[in-house]
N, C-alpha and C positions, 0 to 999 in steps of 0.2 A: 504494500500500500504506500502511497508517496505521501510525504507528510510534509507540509508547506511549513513548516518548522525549520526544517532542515536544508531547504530548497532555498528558504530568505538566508539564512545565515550561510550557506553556501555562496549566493549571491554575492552577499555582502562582503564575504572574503576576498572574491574574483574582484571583487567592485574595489578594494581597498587596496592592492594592489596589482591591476591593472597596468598596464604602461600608458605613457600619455599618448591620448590618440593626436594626430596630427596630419597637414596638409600642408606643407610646404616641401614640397616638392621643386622643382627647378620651373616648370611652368608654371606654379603657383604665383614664385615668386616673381617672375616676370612680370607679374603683374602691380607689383612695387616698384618697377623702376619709372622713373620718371616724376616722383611722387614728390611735390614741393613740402609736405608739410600733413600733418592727420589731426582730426580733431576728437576729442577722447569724449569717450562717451560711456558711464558703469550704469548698468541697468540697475534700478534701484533693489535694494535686498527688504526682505521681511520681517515684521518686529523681533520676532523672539530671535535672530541671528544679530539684529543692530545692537537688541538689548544686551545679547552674549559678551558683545565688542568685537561685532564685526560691522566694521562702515563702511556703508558703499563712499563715505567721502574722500576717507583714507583710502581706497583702491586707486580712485580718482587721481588723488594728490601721489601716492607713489607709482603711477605709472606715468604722469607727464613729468614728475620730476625724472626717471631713467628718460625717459626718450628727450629730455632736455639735457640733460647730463651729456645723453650719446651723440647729441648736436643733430635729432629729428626735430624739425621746427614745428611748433604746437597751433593749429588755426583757432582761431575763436569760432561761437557758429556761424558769426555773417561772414568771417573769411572760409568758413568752410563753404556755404552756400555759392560762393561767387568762386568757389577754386573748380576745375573742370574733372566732374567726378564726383564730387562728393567726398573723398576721402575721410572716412570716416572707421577709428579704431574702435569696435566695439567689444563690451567685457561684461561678459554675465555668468556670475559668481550663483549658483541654487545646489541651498542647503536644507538636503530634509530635516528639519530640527523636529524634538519629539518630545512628550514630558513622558514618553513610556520606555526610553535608554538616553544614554548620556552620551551613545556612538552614534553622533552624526554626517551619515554620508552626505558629501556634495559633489558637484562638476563644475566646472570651469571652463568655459568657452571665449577665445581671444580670434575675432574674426577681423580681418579689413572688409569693412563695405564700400562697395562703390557703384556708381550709377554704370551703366555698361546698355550695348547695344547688339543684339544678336546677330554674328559673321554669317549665317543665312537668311538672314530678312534684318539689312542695316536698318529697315524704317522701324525695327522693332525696339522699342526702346525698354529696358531693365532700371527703375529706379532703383534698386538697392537687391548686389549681387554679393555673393561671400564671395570675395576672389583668393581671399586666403587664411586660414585655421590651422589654430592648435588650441588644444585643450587636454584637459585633467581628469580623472576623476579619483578621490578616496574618501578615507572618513578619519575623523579625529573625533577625539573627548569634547564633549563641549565647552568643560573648563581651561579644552585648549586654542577653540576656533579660531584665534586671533592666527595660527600660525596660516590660514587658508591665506594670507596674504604673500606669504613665500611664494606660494603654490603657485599664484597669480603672478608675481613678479618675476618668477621661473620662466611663466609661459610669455610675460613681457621680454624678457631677452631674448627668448626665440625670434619675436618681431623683429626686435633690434637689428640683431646676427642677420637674419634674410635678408631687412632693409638695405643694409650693407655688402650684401653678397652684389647686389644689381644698382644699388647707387654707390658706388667707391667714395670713402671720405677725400674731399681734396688736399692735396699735398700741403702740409703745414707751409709757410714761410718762412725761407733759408733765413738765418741772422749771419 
């Protein structure tokens, strides 16, 4: 007899250490060159994770300080609206919180959006396409949630590293 006991916490195990899934691949990331600049965007999280001490603000705040740090330039939203694309870093952090365990799983999703246009029907226009992902999944204590922000700024360096793979940083200036 299967017992759904055993099937969740099996689950959950696969679930908690999984590898990160990802898409960046070499075509993916071609799809980042050229890219002046992204504007961040943390889909907001739900009470009992903000109340834990996990802020969607603090995602916010340390992923446009790396990608300033790494010298990606940050648009606001009118400079994102008026940049061609859309360019748009999006991060949505969902954590099943629970008051029946203290192990809660989450995922993590770090995608590039952008507006795009289909190479078989150019009139077809795509306002908002994943051109490019990675993401996470596992599960922590909930006394330890605050660490889902590693997790998050892991799969921020991913961006970073591709960013960089197809826009080369410019040569510093000789002294």
């Amino acid at each position: 007899m299967f017992n759904l006991r055993f099937f969740f916490a099996g689950a959950l195990l696969l679930w908690s250490i999984a590898p990160a899934m990802a898409s960046d691949s070499e075509i993916d990331r071609a799809s980042l060159k050229g890219l002046k600049g992204v504007f961040v965007l943390v889909e907001d999280l739900n009470p009992p994770e903000e109340q834990s001490g996990l802020k969607a603000a603090d995602i916010q705040a340390d992923a446009e300080q790396k990608l300033q740090a790494a010298g990606i330039p940050l648009l606001s939203k009118t400079q994102d609206i008026d940049t061609p694309g859309m360019p748009t870093l999006y991060i949505s952090v969902s954590v099943a919180s629970s008051t029946a365990t203290d192990r809660w799983p989450f995922s993590i999703d770090v995608n590039l959006e952008q507006q795009a246009t289909l190479k078989r029907s150019p009139d077809t226009f795509v306002p908002t396409a994943i051109t490019w992902h990675v993401g996470s999944i596992g599960a922590v204590e909930k006394s330890d949630i605050r660490s889902i922000r590693d997790r998050v700024n892991e799969q921020i360096s991913k961006f970073v590293n591709a960013y960089f793979k197809v826009n080369p940083k410019p040569d510093s200036p000789k002294q």
